[in-house]
C-alpha positions as CSV (number, residue, x, y, z in Angstrom):
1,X,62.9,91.7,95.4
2,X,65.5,90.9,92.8
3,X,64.5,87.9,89.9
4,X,66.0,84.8,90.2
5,X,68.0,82.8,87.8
6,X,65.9,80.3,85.2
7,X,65.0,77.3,86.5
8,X,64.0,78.4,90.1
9,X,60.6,80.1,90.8
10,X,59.2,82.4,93.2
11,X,56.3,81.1,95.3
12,X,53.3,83.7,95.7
13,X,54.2,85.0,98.8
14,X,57.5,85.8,97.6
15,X,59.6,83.2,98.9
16,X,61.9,81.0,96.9
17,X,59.8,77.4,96.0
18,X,62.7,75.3,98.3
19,X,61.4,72.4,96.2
20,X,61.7,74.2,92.7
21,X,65.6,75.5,93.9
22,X,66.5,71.4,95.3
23,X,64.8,69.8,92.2
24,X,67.8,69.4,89.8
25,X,69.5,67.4,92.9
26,X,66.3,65.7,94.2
27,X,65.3,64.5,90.9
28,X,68.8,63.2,89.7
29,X,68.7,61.4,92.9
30,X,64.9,60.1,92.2
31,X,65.2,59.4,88.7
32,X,68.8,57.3,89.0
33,X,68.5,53.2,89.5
34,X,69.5,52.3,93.5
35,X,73.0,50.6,93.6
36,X,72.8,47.3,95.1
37,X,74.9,48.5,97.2
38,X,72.4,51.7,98.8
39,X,69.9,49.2,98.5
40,X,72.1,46.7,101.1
41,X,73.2,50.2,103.0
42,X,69.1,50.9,103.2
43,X,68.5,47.2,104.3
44,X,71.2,47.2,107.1
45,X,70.4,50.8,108.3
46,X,73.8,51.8,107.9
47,X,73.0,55.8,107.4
48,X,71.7,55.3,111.1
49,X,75.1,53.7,112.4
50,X,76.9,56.1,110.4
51,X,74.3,59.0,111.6
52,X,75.6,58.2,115.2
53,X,79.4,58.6,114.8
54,X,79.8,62.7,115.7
55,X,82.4,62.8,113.4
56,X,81.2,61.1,110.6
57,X,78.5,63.4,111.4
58,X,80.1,65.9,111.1
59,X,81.8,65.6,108.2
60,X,78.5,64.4,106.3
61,X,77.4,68.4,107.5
62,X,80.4,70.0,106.5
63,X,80.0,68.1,102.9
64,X,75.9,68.9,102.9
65,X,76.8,72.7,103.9
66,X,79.6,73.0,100.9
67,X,77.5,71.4,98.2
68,X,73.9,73.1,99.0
69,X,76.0,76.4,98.9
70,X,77.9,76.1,95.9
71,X,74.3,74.7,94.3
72,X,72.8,77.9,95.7
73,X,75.4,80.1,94.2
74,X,74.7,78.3,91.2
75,X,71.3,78.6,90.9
76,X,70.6,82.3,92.6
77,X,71.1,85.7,91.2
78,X,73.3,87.3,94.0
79,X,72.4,90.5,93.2
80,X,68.9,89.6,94.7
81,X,70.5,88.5,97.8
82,X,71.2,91.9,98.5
83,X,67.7,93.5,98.1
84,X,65.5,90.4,100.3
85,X,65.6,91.7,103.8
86,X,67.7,89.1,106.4
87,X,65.2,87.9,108.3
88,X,63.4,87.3,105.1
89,X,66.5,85.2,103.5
90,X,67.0,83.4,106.4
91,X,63.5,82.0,106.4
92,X,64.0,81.2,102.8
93,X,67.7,79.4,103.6
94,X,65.5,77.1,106.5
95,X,63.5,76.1,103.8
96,X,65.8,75.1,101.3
97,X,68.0,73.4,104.1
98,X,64.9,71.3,105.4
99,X,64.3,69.8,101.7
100,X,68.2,69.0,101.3
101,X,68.2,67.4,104.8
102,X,65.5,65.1,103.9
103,X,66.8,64.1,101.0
104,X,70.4,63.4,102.4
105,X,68.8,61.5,105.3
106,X,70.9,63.6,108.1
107,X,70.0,63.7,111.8
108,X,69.2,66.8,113.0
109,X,67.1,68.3,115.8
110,X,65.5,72.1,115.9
111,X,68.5,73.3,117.3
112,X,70.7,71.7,115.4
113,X,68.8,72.5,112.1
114,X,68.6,76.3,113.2
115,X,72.7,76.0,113.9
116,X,73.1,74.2,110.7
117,X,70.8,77.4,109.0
118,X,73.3,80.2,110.6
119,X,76.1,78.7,108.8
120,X,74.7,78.4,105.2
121,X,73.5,82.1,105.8
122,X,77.3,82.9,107.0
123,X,78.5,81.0,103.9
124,X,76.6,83.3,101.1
125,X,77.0,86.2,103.5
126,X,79.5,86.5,105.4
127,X,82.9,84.8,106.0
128,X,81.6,81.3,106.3
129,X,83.2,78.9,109.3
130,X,85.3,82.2,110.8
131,X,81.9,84.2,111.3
132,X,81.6,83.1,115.1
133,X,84.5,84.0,115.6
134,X,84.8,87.6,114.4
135,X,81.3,87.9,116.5
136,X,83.3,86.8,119.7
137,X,84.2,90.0,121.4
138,X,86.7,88.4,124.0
139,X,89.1,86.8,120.8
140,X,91.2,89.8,119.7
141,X,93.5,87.7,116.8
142,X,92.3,84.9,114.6
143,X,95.1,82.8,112.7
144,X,94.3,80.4,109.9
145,X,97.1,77.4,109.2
146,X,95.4,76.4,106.4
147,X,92.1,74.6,106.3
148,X,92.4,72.2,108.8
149,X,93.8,74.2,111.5
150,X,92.5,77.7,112.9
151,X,93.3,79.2,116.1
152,X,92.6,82.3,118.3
153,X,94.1,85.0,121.0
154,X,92.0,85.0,123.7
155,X,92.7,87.3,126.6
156,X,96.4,87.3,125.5
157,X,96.7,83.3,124.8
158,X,96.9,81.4,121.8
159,X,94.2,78.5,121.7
160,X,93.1,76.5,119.1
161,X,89.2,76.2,117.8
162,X,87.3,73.7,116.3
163,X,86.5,75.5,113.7
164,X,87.3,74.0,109.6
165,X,87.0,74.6,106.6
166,X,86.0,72.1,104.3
167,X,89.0,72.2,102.0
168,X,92.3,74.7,100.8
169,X,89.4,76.0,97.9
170,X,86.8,76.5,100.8
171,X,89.6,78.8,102.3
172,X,90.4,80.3,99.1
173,X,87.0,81.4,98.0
174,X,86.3,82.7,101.6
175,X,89.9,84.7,101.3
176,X,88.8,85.8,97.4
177,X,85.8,87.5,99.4
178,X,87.9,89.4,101.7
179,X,90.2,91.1,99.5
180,X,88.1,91.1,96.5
181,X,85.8,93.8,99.1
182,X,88.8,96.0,99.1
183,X,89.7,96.2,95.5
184,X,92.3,93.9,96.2
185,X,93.7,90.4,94.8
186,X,95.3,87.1,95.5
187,X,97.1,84.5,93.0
188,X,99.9,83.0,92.2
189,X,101.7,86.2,90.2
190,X,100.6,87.8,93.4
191,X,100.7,85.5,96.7
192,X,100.5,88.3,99.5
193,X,98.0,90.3,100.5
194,X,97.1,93.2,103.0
195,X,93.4,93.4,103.0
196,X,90.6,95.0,105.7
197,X,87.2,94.0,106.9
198,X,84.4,96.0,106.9
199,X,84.8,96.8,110.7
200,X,88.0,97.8,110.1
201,X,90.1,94.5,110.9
202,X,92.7,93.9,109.7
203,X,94.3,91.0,107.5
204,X,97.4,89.6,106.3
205,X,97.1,86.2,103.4
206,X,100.1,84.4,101.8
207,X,98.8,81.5,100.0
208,X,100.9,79.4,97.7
209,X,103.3,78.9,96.3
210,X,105.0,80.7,99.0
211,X,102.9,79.0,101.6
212,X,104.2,75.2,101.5
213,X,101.2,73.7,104.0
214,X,98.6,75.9,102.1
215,X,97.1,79.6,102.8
216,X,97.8,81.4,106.1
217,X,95.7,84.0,107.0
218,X,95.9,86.7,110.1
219,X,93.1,88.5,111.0
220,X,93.7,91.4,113.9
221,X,90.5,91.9,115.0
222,X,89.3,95.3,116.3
223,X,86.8,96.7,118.8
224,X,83.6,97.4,117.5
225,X,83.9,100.3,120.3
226,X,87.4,101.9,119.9
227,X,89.7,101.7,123.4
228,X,89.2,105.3,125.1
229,X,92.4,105.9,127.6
230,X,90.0,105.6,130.7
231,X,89.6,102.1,129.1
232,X,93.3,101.1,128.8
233,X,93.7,102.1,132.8
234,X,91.3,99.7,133.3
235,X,92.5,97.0,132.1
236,X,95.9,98.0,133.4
237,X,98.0,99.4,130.3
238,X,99.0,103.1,131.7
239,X,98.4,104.6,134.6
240,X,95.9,107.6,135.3
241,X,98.4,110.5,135.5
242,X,100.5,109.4,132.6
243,X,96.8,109.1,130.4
244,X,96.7,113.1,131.4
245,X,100.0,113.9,130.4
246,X,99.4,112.4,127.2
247,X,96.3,113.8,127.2
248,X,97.6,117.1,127.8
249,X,100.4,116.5,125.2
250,X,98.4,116.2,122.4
251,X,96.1,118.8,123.4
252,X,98.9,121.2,123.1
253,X,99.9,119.7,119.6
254,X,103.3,118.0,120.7
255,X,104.1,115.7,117.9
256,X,104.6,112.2,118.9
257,X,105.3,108.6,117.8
258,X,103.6,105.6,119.1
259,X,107.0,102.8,119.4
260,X,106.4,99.1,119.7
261,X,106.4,95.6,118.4
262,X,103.9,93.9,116.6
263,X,100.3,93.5,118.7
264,X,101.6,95.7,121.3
265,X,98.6,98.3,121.0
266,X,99.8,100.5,118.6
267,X,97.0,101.3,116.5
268,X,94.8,101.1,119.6
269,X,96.6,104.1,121.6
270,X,96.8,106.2,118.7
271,X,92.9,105.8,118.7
272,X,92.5,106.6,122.1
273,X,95.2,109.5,121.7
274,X,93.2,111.0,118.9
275,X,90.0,111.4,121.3
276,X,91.7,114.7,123.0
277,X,92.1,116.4,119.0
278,X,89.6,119.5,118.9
279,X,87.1,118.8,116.6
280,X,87.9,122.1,115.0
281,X,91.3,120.7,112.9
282,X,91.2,118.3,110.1
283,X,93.1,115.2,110.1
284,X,94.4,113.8,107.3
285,X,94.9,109.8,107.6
286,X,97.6,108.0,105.4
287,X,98.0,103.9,106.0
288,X,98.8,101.0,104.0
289,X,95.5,99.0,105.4
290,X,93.0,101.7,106.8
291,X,92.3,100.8,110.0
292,X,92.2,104.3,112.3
293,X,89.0,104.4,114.1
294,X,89.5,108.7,114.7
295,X,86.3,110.3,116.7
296,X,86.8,113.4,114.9
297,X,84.5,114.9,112.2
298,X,87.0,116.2,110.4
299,X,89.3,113.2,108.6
300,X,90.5,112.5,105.6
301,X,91.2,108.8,104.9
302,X,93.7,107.7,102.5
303,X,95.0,104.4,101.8
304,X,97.7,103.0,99.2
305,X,97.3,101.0,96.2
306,X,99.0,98.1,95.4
307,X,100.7,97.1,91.8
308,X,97.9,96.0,89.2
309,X,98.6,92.7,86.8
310,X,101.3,94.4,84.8
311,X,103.0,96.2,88.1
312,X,102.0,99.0,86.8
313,X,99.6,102.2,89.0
314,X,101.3,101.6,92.5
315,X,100.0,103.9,95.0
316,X,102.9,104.2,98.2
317,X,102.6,106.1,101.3
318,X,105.5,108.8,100.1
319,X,103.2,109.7,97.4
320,X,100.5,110.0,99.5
321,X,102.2,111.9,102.0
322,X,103.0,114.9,99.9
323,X,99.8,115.1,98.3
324,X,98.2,115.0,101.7
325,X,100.8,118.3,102.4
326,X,98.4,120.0,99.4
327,X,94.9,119.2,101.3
328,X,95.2,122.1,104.1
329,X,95.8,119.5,106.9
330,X,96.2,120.4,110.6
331,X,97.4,117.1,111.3
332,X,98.7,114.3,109.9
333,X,98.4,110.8,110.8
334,X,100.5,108.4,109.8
335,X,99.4,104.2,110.7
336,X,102.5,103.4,110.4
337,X,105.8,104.6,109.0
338,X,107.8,101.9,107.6
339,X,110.1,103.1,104.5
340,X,111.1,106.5,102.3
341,X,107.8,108.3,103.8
342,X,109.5,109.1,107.0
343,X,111.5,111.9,105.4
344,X,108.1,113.7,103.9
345,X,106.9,113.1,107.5
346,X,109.4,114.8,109.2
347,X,109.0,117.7,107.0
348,X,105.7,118.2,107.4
349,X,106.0,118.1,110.9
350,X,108.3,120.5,110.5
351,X,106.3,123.0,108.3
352,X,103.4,124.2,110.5
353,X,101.8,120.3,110.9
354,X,102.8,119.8,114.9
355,X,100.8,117.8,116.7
356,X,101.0,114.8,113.6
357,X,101.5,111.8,115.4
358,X,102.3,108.1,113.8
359,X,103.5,104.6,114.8
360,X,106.6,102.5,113.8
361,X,107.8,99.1,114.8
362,X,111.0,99.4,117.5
363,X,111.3,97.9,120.8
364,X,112.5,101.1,122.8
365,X,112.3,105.2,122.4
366,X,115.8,104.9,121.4
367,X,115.8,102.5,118.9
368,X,112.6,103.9,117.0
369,X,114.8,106.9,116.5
370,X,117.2,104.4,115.1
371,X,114.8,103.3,112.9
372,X,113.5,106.6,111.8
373,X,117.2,107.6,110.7
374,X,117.5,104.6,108.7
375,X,114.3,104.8,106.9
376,X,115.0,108.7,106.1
377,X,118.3,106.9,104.6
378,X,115.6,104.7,102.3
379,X,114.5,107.9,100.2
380,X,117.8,108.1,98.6
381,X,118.4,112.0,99.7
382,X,122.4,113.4,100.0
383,X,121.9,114.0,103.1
384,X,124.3,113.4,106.5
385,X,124.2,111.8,109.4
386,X,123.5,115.1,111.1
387,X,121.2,116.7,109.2
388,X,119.1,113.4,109.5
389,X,119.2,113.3,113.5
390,X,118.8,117.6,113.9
391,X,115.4,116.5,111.3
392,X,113.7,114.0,113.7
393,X,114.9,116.5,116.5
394,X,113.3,119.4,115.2
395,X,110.3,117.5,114.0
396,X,109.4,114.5,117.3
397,X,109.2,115.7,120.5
398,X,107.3,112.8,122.5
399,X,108.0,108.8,122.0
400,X,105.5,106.8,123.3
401,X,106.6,103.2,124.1
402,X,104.1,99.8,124.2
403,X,105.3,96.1,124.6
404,X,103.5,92.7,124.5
405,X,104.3,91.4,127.6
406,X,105.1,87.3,127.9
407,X,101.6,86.9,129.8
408,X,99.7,88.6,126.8
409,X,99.3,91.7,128.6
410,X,99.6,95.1,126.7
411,X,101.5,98.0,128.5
412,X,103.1,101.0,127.9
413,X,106.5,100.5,128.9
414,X,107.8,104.1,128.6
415,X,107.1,107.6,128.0
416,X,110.3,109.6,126.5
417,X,111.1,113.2,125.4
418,X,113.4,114.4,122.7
419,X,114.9,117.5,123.8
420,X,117.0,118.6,121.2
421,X,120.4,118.1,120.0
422,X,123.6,117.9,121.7
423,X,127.1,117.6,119.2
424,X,125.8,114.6,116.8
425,X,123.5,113.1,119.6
426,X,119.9,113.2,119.8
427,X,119.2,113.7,123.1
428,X,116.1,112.2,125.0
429,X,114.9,111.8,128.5
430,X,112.9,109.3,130.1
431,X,109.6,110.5,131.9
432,X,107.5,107.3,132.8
433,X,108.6,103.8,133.2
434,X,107.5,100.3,133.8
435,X,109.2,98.6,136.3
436,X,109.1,94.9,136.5
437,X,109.2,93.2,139.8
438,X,108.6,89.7,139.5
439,X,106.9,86.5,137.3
440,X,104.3,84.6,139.6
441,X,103.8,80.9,139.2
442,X,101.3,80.9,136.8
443,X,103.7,82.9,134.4
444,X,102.0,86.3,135.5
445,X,104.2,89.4,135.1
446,X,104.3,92.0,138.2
447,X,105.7,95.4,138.2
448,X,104.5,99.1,138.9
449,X,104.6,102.4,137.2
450,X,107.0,105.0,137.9
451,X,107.9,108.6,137.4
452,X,111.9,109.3,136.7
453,X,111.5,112.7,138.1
454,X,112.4,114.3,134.9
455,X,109.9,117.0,134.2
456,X,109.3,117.5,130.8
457,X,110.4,120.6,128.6
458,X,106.8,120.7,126.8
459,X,105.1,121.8,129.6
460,X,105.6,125.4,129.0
461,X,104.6,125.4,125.8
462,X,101.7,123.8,126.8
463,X,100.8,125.5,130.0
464,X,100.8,128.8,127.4
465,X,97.8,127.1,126.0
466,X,96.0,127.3,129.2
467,X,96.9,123.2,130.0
468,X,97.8,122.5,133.7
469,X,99.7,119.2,134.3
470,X,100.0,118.9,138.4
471,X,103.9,118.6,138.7
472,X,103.4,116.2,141.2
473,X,103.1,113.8,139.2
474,X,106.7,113.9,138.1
475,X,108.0,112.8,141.9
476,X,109.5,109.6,141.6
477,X,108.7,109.6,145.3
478,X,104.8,109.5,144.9
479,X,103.2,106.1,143.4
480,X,101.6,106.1,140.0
């Protein structure tokens, strides 16, 4: 067990002296003359009137939680926090947190106390007021409107919480812990921030002076368990026989992109897709925030780097896209292409990478090919219109498309082919698609999967690998 700072002693067991760590606070508070006016507040039992007002109450616990933790911070070495086993630090934070509570008079029961325990432990850590709430596996979004206002995505609905924090530097010192955990920063010369949890989730701060109100944060939380394809048919996202032509799809290596707007599911269906990778190929993993939760053995993670102070050492996705060209990929998987990079993508799909797969924001197959053209446009190449659009021809053969319904469902609307070129035209065909029927009274979208009874070109090229797709379940006649 680490030493701790002067002033605080270790008992012989061990355990921090609760008495020894509260006595700077406990003895100002013995040693100073009572006001006349504690003395009437005493006399009149007003702590007990006040004691009985939950919201009073609860502010006086918010207050007592801040203050003992900042004197704890104060007062502790952290690095011995790290070495003192949890169960171990939690019986020392009960201590502590029954001496303060006597001496700030506060009304608490077992449960209460135990309650009031598991936050002072979140606070010197974890993430402090938000830590129930990344432990909640049905919220799936958590969005911070400054201090005072925090909400959640639950089940594909916005709700707000009860959870606060005490005050805008409360906020910032939990949102200082965040980024500073990913080599990251946030400041006034620098007011935006992408960032990552431990588990992968991922967050977005702008803090002010861009934020008028005060710091907004986003925090896209992810499954602790990533979302197999078997999963996403059960909660109604795709449909068994398109999950096998997928499945079959990237089995055979047919490159694809993963289309949609934000919170559709991207990220989470290129997870499930990369399940059906042999375990025998290396994967090479570029992304701004890393997030991918790949099953493989095999992957190679890279991330970007942001600017430092003088805006100097910036570390983009183009960059790391050609030097992931010189690490003897089999595939490359791109989180999300979103400027100049898609060029160096489309080459190495090009050059003996199929099967490479990435996401981009669009709202159809056809406009993500849009998009793709434009951002090729971004690198600043000589290059036309048609050389462009015979690129991403050459290069994508399978769009995959998801949408965020209006209920908070998650679906994949559309499963498209690019089959080549025709004059200046990219030309594409339409395999799956999600037909809407009707909205129910309580706002409840209805609709059913069907096949166009286009049968996809890549077949034979996979069928030559020994994968059988049933081509029944191309008839539009047959339900999905």
């Amino acid at each position: 067990m680490g030493r701790f700072s002067a002033g605080v002693q270790e008992s012989a067991s061990g355990l921090i002296d609760p008495s020894a760590l509260l006595q700077p606070a406990t003895t100002e508070a013995s040693d100073a003359p009572a006001t006349e006016a504690e003395d009437d507040q005493a006399a009149t039992g007003e702590n007990d009137v006040n004691a009985a007002d939950p919201q009073l109450l609860k502010s006086r616990l918010l207050d007592a939680k801040v203050r003992l933790h900042r004197q704890l911070i104060d007062e502790i070495d952290l690095s011995a926090i790290e070495k003192i086993p949890e169960a171990e630090l939690r019986k020392q934070i009960t201590e502590m947190l029954g001496v303060h509570i006597l001496s700030e008079r506060l009304p608490l029961n077992a449960d209460e106390l135990d309650a009031f325990a598991d936050e002072l432990f979140d606070e010197m850590t974890g993430l402090g007021p938000i830590e129930p709430l990344l432990a909640d596996p049905t919220i799936s979004d958590i969005l911070i409107n400054t201090h005072a206002l925090v909400f959640v995505e639950r089940f594909g609905q916005l709700e707000e919480t009860p959870v606060r924090f005490k005050d805008e530097a409360h906020l910032l010192r939990i949102l200082n812990k965040i980024v500073a955990g990913v080599g990251r920063r946030v400041d006034e010369s620098q007011p935006m921030v992408d960032a990552r949890l431990a588990d992968g989730s991922r967050v977005n701060a702008v803090i002010r002076p861009l934020a008028v109100d005060g710091p907004l944060i986003s925090i896209r939380k992810f499954s602790k368990k990533p979302f197999s394809l078997d999963k996403l048919v059960e909660i109604g996202s795709i449909r068994p026989q398109m999950c096998e032509v997928l499945a079959g799809a990237v089995k055979g290596r047919v490159t694809l992109i993963v289309s949609g707007g934000t919170g559709s599911g991207k990220t989470t269906m290129l997870n499930a897709l990369s399940n059906f990778i042999s375990v025998r190929e290396r994967l090479v993993t570029i992304e701004d925030a890393a997030e991918l939760q790949l099953q493989q053995p095999h992957v190679g993670r890279l991330e970007t780097r942001p600017p430092n102070l003088e805006g100097k050492n910036e570390v983009r996705q183009r960059e790391l896209v050609k030097n992931a060209l010189r690490m003897r990929p089999d595939r490359i998987i791109l989180g999300e292409v979103r400027g100049e990079e898609a060029f160096d993508m489309l080459q190495a799909m090009n050059t003996g990478h199929e099967g490479s797969m990435a996401t981009i924001h669009a709202n159809n197959p056809r406009e993500a090919i849009s998009r793709l053209e434009n951002m090729v446009g971004m690198a600043g190449l000589n290059m036309s219109e048609s050389s462009v659009r015979a690129q991403i021809g050459a290069a994508i053969q399978l769009v995959v498309q998801l949408q965020r319904l209006s209920d908070g469902t998650r679906r994949v609307t559309s499963i498209a082919e690019i089959t080549g070129m025709e004059g200046n035209i990219i030309q594409m065909q339409e395999i799956f698609a999600y037909v809407r029927s009707h909205t129910d009274d309580d706002g409840k979208i209805h609709g059913e999967y069907r096949a166009t009874g286009v049968r996809p070109k890549f077949l034979n090229e996979i069928k030559a690998q020994g994968i059988q797709i049933p081509t029944e379940y191309f008839d539009p006649k047959d339900p999905l």
